[in-house]
Backbone as JSON, one array per atom type, in Angstrom:
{
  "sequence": "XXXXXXXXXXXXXXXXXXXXXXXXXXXXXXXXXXXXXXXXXXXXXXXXXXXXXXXXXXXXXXXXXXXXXXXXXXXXXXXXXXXXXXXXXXXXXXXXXXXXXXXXXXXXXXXXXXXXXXXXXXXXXXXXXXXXXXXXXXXXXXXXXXXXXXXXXXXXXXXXXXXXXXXXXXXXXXXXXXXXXXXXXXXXXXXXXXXXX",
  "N": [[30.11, -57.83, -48.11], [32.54, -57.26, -45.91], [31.69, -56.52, -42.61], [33.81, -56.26, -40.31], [36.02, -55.45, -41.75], [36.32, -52.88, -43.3], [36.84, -51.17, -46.77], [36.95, -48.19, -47.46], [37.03, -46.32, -49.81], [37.7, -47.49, -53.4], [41.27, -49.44, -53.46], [42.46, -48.16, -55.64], [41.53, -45.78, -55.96], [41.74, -44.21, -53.84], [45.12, -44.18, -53.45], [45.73, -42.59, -55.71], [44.97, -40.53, -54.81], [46.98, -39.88, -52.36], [49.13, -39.91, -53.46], [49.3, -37.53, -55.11], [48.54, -35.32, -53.38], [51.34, -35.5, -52.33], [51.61, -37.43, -49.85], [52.67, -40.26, -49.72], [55.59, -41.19, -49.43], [58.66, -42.03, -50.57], [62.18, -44.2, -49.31], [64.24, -44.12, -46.63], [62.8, -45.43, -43.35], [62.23, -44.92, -39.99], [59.8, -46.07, -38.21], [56.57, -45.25, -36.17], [56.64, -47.52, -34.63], [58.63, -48.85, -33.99], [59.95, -50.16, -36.14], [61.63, -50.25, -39.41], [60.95, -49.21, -42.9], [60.43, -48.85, -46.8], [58.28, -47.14, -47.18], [56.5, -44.35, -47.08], [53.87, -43.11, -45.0], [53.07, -40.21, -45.21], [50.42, -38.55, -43.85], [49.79, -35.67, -42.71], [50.39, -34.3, -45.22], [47.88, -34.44, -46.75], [46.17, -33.65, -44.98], [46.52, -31.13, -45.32], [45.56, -29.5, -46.59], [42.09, -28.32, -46.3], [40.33, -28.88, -48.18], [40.45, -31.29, -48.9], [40.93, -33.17, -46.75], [38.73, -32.78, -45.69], [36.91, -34.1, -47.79], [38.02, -36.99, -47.84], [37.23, -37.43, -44.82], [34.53, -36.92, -44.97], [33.92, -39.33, -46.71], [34.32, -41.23, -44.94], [33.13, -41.28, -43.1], [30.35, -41.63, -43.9], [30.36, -44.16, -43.57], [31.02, -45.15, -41.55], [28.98, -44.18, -39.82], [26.79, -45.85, -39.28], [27.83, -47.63, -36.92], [26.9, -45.59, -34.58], [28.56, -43.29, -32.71], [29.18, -41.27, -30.44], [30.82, -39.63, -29.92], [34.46, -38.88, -31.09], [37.44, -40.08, -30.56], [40.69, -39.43, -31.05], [44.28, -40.61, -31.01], [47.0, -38.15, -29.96], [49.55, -37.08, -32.04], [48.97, -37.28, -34.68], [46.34, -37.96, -34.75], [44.72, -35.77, -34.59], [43.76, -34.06, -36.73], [42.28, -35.34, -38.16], [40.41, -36.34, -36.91], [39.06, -34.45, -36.18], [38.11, -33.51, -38.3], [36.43, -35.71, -39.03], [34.73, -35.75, -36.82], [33.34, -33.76, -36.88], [31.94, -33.63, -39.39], [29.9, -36.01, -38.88], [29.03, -34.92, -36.74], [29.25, -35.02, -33.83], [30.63, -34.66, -30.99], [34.25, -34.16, -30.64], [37.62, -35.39, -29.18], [41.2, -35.58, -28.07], [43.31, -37.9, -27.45], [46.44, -38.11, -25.53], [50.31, -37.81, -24.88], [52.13, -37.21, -22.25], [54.37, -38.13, -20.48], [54.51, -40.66, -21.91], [52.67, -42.96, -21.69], [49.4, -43.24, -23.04], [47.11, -40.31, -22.02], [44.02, -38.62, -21.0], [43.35, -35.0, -21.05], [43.26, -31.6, -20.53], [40.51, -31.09, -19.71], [39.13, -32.78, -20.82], [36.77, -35.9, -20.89], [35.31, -38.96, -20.66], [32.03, -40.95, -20.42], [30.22, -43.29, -18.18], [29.17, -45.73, -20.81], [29.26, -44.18, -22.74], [29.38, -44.25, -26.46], [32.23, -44.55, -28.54], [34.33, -43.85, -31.25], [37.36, -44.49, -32.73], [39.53, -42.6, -34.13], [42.36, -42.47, -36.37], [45.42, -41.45, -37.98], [47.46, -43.14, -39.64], [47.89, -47.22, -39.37], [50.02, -49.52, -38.54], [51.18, -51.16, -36.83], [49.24, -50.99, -34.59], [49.53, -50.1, -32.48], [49.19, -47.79, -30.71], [45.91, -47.2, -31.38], [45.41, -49.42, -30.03], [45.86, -48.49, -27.52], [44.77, -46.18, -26.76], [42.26, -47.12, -27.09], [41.72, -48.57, -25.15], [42.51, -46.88, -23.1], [39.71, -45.8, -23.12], [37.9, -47.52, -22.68], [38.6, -47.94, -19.5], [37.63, -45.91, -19.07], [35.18, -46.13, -18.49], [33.65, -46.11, -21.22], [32.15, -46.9, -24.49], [34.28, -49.1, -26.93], [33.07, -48.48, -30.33], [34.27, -49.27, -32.95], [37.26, -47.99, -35.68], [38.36, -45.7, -37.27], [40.02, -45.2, -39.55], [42.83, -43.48, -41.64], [44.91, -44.44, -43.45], [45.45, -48.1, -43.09], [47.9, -49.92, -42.57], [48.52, -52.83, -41.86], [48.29, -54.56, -43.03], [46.39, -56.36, -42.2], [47.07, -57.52, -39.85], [46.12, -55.8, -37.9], [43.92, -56.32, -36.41], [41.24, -55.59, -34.21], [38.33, -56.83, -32.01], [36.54, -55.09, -32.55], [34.91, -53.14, -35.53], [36.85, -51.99, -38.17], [37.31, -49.06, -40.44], [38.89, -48.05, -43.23], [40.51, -45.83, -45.31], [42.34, -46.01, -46.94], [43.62, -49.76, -47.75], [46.21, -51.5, -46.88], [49.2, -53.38, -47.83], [51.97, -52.93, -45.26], [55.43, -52.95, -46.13], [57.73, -53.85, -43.53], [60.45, -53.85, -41.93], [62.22, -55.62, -38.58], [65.07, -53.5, -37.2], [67.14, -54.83, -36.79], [67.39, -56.22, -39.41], [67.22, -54.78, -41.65], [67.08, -54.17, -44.93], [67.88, -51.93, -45.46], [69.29, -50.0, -44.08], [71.95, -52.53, -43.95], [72.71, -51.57, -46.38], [73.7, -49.33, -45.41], [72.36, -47.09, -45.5], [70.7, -43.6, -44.85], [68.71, -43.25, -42.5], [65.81, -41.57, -41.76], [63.19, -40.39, -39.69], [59.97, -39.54, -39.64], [57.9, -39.08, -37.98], [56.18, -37.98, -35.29], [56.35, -39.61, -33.2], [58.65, -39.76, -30.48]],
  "CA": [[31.06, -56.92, -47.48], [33.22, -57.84, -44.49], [31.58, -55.91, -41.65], [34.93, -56.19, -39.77], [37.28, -54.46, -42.54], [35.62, -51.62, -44.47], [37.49, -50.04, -47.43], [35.83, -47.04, -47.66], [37.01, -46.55, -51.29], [38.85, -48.65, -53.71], [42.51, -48.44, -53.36], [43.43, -47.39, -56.66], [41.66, -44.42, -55.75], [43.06, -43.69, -52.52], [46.5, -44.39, -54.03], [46.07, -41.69, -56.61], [44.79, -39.17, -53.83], [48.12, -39.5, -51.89], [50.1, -39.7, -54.68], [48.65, -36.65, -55.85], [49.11, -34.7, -52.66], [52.71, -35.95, -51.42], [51.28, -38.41, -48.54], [53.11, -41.35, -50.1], [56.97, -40.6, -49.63], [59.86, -43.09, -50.79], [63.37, -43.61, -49.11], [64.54, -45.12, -45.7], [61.66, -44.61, -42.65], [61.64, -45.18, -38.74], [57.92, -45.85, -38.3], [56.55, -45.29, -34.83], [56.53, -49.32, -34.41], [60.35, -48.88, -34.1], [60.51, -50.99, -37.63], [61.77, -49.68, -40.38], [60.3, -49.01, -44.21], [60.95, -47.82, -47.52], [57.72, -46.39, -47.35], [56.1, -43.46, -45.42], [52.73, -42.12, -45.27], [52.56, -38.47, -44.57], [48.86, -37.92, -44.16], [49.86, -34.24, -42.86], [50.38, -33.56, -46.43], [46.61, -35.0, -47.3], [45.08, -32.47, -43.98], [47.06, -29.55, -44.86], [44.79, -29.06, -47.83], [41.5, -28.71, -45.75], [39.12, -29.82, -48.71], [41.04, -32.98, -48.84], [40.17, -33.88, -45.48], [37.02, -32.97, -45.81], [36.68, -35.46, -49.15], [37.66, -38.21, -46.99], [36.52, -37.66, -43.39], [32.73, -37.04, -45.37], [33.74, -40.61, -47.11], [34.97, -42.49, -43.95], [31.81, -40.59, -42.2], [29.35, -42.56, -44.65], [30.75, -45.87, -43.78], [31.23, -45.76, -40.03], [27.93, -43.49, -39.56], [25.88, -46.69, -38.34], [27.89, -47.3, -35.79], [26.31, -44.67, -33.42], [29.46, -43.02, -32.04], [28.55, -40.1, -29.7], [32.3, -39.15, -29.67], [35.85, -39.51, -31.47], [38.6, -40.08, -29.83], [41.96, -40.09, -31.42], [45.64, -40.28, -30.58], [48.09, -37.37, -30.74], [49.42, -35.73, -33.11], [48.37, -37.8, -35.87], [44.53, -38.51, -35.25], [43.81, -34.88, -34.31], [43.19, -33.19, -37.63], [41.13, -36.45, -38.96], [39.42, -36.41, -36.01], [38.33, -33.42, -35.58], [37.38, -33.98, -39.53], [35.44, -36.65, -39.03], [33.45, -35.65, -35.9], [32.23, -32.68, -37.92], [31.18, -35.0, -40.53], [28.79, -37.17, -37.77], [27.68, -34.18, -35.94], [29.37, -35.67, -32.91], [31.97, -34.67, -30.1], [35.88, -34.27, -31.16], [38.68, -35.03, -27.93], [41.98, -36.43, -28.34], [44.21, -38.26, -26.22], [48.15, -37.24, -24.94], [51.25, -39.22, -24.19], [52.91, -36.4, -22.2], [54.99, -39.08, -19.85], [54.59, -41.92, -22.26], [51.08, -43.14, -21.77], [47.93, -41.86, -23.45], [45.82, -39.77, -21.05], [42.65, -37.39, -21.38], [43.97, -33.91, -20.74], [42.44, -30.73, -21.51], [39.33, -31.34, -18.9], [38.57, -33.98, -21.74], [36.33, -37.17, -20.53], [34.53, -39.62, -21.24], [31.05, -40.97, -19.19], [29.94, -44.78, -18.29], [28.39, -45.98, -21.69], [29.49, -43.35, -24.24], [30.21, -44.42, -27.88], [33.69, -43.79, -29.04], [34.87, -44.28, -32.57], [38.49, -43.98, -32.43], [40.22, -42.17, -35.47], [44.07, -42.26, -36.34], [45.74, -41.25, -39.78], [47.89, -44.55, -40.37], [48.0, -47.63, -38.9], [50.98, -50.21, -38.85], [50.88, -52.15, -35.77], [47.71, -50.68, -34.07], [49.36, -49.88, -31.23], [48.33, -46.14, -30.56], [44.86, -46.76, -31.11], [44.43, -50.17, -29.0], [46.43, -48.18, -25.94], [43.39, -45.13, -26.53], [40.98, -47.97, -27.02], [41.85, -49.38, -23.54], [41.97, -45.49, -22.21], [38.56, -45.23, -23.05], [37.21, -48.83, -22.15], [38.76, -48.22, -19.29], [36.47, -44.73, -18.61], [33.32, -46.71, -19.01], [33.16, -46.04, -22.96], [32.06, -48.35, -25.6], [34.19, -48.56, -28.57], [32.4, -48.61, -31.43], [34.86, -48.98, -33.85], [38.45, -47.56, -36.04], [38.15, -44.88, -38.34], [41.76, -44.33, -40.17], [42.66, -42.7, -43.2], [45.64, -45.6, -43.72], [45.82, -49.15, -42.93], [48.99, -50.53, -43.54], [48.64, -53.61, -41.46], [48.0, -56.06, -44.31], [45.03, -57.33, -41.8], [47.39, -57.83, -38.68], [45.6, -55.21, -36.91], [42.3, -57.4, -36.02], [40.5, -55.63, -33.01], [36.85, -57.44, -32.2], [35.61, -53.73, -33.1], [35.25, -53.1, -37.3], [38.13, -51.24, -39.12], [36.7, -48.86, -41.66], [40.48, -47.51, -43.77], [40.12, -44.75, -46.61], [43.24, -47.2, -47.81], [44.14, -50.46, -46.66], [47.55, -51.87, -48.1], [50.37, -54.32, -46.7], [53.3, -52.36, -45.15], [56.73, -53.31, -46.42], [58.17, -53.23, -43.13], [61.65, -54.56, -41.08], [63.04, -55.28, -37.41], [66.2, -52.76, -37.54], [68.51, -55.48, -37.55], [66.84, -57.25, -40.56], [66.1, -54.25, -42.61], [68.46, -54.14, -45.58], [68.32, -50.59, -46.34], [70.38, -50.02, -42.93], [72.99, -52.88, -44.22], [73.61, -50.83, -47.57], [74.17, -47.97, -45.2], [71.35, -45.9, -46.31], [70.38, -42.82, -43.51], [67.05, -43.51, -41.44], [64.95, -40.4, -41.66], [62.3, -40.18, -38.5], [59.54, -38.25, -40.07], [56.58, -39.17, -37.39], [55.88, -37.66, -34.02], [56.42, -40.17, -31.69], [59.95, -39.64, -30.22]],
  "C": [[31.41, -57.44, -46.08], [32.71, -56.52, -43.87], [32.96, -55.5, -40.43], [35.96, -55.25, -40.18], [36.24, -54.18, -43.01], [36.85, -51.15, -45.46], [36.76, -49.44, -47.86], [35.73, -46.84, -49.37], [37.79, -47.14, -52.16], [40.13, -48.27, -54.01], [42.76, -48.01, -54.2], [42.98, -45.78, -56.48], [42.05, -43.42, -54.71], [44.05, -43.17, -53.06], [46.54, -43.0, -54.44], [45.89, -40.65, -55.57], [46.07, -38.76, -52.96], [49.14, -39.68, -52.49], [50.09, -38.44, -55.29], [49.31, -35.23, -54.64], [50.67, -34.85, -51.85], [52.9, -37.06, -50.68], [51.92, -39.73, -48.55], [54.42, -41.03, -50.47], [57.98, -42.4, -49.57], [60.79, -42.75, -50.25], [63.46, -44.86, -47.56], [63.83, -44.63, -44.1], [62.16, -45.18, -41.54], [60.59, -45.15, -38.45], [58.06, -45.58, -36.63], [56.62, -46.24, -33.82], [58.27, -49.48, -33.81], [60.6, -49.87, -35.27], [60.53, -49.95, -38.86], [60.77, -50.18, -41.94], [60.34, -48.34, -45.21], [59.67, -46.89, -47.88], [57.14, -45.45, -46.28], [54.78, -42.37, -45.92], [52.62, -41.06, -44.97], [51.48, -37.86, -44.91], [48.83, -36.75, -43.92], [49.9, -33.52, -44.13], [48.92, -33.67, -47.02], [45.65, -33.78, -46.53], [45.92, -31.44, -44.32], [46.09, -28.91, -45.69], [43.13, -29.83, -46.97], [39.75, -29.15, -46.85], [39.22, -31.4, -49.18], [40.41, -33.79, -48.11], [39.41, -33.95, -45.21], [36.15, -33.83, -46.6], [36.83, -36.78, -48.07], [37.4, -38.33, -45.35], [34.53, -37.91, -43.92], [32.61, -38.36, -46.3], [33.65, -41.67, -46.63], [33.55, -42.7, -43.16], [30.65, -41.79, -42.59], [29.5, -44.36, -44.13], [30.71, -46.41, -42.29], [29.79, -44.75, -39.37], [27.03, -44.54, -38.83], [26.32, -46.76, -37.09], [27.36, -46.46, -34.14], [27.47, -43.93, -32.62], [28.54, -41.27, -31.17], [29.97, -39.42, -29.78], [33.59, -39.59, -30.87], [36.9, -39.08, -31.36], [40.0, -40.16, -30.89], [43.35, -39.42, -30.64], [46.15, -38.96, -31.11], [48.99, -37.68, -30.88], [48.84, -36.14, -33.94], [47.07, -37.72, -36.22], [44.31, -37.44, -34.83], [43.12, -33.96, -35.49], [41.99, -34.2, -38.49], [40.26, -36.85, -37.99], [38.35, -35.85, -35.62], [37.07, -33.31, -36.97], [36.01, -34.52, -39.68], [34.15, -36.59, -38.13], [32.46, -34.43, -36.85], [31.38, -33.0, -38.75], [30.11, -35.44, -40.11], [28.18, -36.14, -36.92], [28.33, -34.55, -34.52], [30.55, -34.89, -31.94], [33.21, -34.78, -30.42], [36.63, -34.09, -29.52], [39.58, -35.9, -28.52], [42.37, -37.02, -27.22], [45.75, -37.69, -26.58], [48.91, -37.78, -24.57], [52.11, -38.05, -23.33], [53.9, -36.79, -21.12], [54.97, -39.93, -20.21], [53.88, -42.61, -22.13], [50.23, -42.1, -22.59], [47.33, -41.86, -22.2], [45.26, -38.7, -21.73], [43.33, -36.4, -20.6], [43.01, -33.04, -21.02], [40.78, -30.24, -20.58], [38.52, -32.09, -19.83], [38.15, -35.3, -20.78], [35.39, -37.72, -20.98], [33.74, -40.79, -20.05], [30.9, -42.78, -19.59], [28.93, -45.01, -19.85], [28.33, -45.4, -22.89], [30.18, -44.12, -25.08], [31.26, -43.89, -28.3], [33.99, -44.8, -29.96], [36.65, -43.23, -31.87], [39.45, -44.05, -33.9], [41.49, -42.2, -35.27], [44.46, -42.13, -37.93], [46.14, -42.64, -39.88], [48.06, -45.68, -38.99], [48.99, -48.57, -39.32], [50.71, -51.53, -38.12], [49.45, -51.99, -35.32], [48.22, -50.18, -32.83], [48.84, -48.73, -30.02], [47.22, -46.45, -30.08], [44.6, -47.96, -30.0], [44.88, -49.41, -27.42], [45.24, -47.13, -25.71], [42.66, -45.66, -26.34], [40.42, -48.42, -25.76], [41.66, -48.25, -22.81], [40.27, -45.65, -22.27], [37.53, -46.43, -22.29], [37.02, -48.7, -20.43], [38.42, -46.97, -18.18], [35.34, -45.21, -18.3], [32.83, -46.85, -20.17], [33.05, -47.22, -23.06], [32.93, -48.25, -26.56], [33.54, -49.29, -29.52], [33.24, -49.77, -32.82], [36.18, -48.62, -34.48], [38.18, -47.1, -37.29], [39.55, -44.89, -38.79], [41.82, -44.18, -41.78], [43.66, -44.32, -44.11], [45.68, -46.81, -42.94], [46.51, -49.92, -42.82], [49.7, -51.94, -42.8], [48.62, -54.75, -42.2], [47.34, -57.06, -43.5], [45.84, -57.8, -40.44], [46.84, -57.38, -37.83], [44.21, -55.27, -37.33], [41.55, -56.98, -34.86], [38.88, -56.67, -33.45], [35.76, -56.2, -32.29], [36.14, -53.56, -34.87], [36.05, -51.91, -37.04], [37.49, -50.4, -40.06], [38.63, -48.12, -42.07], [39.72, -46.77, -45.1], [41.17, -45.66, -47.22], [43.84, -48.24, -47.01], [44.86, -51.54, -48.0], [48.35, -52.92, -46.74], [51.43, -53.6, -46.85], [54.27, -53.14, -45.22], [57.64, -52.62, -44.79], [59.79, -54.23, -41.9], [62.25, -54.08, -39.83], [64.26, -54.4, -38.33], [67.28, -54.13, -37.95], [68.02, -56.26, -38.67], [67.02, -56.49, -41.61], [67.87, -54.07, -43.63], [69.01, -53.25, -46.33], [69.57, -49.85, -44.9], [71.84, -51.31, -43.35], [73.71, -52.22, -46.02], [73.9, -49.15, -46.95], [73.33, -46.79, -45.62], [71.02, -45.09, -45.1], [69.21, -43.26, -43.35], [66.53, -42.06, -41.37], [63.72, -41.22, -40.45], [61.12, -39.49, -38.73], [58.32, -38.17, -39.17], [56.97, -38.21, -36.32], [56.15, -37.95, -33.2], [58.0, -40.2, -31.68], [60.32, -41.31, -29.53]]
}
């Protein structure tokens, strides 16, 4: 087993789990990367149903449990319901982070002390960029990170921190600069369906 990448479980069974609940939507996407995709994970449809999230935060839990995290951090909006999931899971501390000027910051009277463990959860990943900008918030407290808990993966192994990856599914995103993408030259609408404005 690659200590680095974890798949928590094997994708076909992922697959079927967000296939099952909605979480896997077809059509023409704006990711938060600003690249487009004809696919689009909507893990909100996976946490709205809270024994879902409880199936895989108590699967992700098992896998990133050595680690030692004392804490887990994730980005908002996305990493707060699999966060909060997952700390429950470990017994551990739940805070997120906040972009509310376009940076993540700790809000909330949320912090984090010289030497604390932080696993840092997020539903999907594309680029990585979310979690390495939290990663660096927290590094950049005194934390350790540990680690990257996420429910999706969809870096196809681009997103390489020198902390392990554990993914409940880890797939290669189909994904295109705007001017490349060739569901924008057949004129197709761009739906927006994430968070980040």
């Amino acid at each position: 087993m690659n200590r680095k990448r974890i798949e928590v479980v094997p994708v076909e069974k992922a697959l079927r789990l967000l296939r099952e609940c909605g979480a896997l939507m077809s059509g023409h996407f704006l990711l938060s990367s600003g690249l487009h995709s004809p696919e689009y994970f909507q893990c909100a449809r996976l946490l709205e149903l809270p024994r879902v999230g409880e199936q895989i935060a108590e699967a992700m839990a098992e896998a990133v449990r050595v680690w030692g995290a004392h804490t887990v951090l994730s980005p908002a909006l996305g990493g707060i319901l699999i966060g909060y999931e997952l700390a429950r899971q470990l017994g551990v501390r739940n805070i997120f982070a906040e972009r509310p000027e376009g940076r993540f910051e700790l809000r909330r009277g949320f912090r984090l002390e010289e030497g604390e463990r932080v696993l840092i959860a997020e539903n999907v990943i594309t680029t990585g960029g979310s979690v390495l900008e939290v990663a660096e918030l927290a590094r950049a407290a005194g934390a350790d990170v540990v680690g990257y808990a996420v429910i999706v993966d969809r870096s196809g192994g681009r997103f390489a921190p020198p902390e392990p990856v554990a993914a409940y599914l880890r797939t290669e995103a189909i994904t295109w600069p705007p001017h490349e993408c060739p569901l924008c030259a057949k004129g197709e609408p761009v739906v927006k369906p994430g968070s980040r404005k």
